[in-house]
Steps between C-alpha positions, in 0.01 A plus 500: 500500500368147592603198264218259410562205625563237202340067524800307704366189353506388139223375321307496191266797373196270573627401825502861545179588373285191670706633856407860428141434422464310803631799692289703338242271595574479867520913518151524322348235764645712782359845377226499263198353674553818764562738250224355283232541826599890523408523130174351557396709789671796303236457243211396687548827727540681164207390307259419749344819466323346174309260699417758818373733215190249460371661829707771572425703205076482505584572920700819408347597235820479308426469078712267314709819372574597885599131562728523220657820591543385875638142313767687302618738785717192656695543164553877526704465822635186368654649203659751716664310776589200243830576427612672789373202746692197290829764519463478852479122523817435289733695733313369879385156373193351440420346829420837697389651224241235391406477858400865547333483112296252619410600868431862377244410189331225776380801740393703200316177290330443875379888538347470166195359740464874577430648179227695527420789196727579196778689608605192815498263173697672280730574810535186635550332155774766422649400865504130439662559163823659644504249743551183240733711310789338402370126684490341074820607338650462843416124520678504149793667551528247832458229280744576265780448787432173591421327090676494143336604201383181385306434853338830510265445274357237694540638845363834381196287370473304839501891695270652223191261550453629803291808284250231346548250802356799750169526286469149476527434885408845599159508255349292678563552823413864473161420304403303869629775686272745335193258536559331865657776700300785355348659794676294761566722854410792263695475268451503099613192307792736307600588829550205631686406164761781567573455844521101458701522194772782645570348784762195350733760348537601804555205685768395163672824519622405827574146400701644225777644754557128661504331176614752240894522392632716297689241280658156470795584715261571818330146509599226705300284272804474277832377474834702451540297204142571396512872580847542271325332246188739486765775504700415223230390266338873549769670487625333173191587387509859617812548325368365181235757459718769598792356237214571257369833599553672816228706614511839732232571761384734234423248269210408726303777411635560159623181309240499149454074658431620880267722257300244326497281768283795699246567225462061444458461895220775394285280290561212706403689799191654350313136438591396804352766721201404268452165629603607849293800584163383281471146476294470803276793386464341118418153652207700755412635183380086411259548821643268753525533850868633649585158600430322189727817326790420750518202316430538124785758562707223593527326146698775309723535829524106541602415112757854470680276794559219333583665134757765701671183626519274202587775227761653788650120472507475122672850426785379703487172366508691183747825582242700354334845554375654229225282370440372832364855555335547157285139507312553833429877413383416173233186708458771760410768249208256363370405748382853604400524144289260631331614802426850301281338186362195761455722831122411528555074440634435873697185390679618196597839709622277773742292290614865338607632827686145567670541168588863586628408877702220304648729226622778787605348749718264305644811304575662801684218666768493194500858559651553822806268396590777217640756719677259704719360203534864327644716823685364854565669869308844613414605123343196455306533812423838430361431096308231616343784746469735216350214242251394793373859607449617121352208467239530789400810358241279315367467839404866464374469164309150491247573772425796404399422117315235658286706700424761254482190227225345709306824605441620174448189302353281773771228398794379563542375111704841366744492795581098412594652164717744614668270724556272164653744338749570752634160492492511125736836560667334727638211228612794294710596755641172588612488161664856527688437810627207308706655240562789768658214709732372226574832375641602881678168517702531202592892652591327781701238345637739303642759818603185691751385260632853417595521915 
């Protein structure tokens, strides 16, 4: 068994802290701007069909309860190859395995173009889903072998705005798409927004293998001293957690917090698909042109950027979770309030779907730095696969009520409501997964010092 190698220098705790931030620093200049691009074509790829439905659907004939069938048919085969696909990566490494992620949901996003009835749509969407599998909690598990605890929260921000940063740059891009290459060399305007929007994951995917390692010890970017320091600060802090309570692989699938987690990456999950898979359809609603809806769409994206990165900052700043989870779904929860009672006033419905985009996405980027502090090594990797697929399962659900939601009432009003309510659920369980948490720790505590 390897020894961790211990500081060789002496110095004072701050000494020690300003040096480690800086390192930490230096490592998240070196890593996240890449990583932070493949999350933004990750989501455009993914959500683009929102703005190709403004043509494709009258073209096909598809109703807005097809679309949202064929929408929620990339989570079916997502939620099936989750957990098995972020397995994989933790024992080969994330560089190949990003790298064929990537490559292989580029050639399906691009054949998307082809789509021609029902069952290609549902079939390519169900193909592209199994291809992405496992790209998110991947990223995260990666991430957690390169920064401590009280960086993640931060880093993980910096990663995660690459969901609102993608509809903010990709809104409007795709709202010209659909309006100036529409019919160019024969081709529809949501064709040309597949094929042009594909095509960089596969050009990154191959990037990925040149510039890619697998962790800090694989760089050349850092120093032996550097590299000794990165190990010894994670694994003290491995060995911390496990001190406390040491989990099985097991535990992944069965542990009451792994649990909770699942069912509050649910309600999370279930707004965002919301604002992902509609908001171009509730702004046409307004009766604008496609570019002008490109980018109105842009302002909810645009603002849940800058509120993911300052309330990422202040909960580490802060050491705190819990109510940096129940705040923004409590904002988020009004503001679709909001858009449900002030649907028809344009204005007022715009600033409730900024206050919703602001409310999830900043929930969601404290979030993802739970599992990371409450598990370590392959079961960490593989809860955070099991909390992420359970909780894309809202992908299955969201579009769905939406469609049915807007075909029998003519409004998208009811479906804002039930998307308020499950944030509103999802601060009850925030609150439950607190005392679970404390109640697991003390167990912990309590086995650790009988041993």
């Amino acid at each position: 068994m390897s020894t961790v190698p211990e500081p060789t220098h002496l110095a004072s705790d701050e000494a020690f802290k300003k040096s480690d931030d800086l390192l930490m620093k230096k490592i998240a200049w070196r890593i996240i701007p890449f990583l932070l691009l493949l999350y933004v074509v990750a989501f455009v790829d993914r959500v683009n069909i929102a703005f190709a439905s403004l043509q494709m659907n009258a073209d096909l004939g598809f109703s807005t309860v097809v679309y949202g069938l064929g929408a929620s048919m990339f989570f079916v085969s997502y939620f099936l190859f989750e957990v098995p696909s972020n397995y994989i990566l933790s024992k080969v490494g994330a560089r190949w395995w990003i790298a064929r992620i990537m490559i292989s949901w580029g050639i399906v996003s691009t054949g998307m173009m082809f789509v021609s009835n029902k069952p290609t749509f549902y079939a390519l969407r169900f193909l592209l889903g199994m291809a992405e599998a496992g790209f998110f909690p991947g990223i995260l598990f990666y991430l957690s072998g390169w920064f401590t605890a009280s960086f993640r929260g931060r880093v993980t921000g910096l990663f995660l705005i690459g969901m609102p940063l993608s509809g903010t740059i990709g809104s409007p891009i795709s709202g010209l798409i659909l309006d100036r290459m529409n019919n160019v060399a024969g081709l529809r305007g949501w064709q040309w927004l597949f094929l042009l929007e594909g095509l960089p994951a596969v050009i990154l995917g191959i990037v990925c293998l040149w510039w890619l390692r697998n962790g800090p010890a694989e760089v050349s970017w850092l120093t032996a001293d550097e590299k000794n320091r990165v190990e010894y600060l994670l694994t003290t802090e491995r060995r911390k957690v496990e001190a406390v309570a040491h989990y099985s692989l097991s535990a992944a699938f069965t542990n009451l917090g792994v649990l909770l987690l699942a069912c509050l990456a649910f309600c999370i999950f279930f707004s965002a698909t919301g604002i992902q898979f509609f908001l171009p359809l509730i702004i046409k609603s307004f009766g604008v042109s496609n570019t002008v809806v490109g980018f109105l769409s842009a302002i909810p994206y645009f603002a849940g950027v800058v509120a993911m990165l300052l309330w990422a900052r202040h909960s580490d700043v802060k050491h705190e979770r819990i109510w940096h989870m129940i705040i923004p779904l409590l904002f988020g929860a009004i503001g679709f309030i909001a858009v449900g009672f002030y649907l028809p006033v344009h204005w007022a419905a715009m600033i409730g779907l900024t206050m919703a985009a602001i409310g999830g996405y900043s929930a969601n980027v404290v979030f993802w730095t739970i599992p990371m502090e409450f598990m370590v090594g392959t079961t960490m990797a593989v809860a955070i696969g099991v909390v992420n697929s359970v909780g894309n399962l809202a992908g299955i659900a969201a579009p769905t009520i939406i469609g049915l939601g807007r075909q029998v009432t003519g409004s998208f009003a009811v479906p804002a409501w039930i998307f308020a309510g499950f944030l509103l659920l999802g601060m009850v369980l925030t609150f439950l997964f607190t005392h679970t948490s404390m109640f697991l720790s003390k167990h912990g505590q309590r086995q650790a010092e009988r041993k």
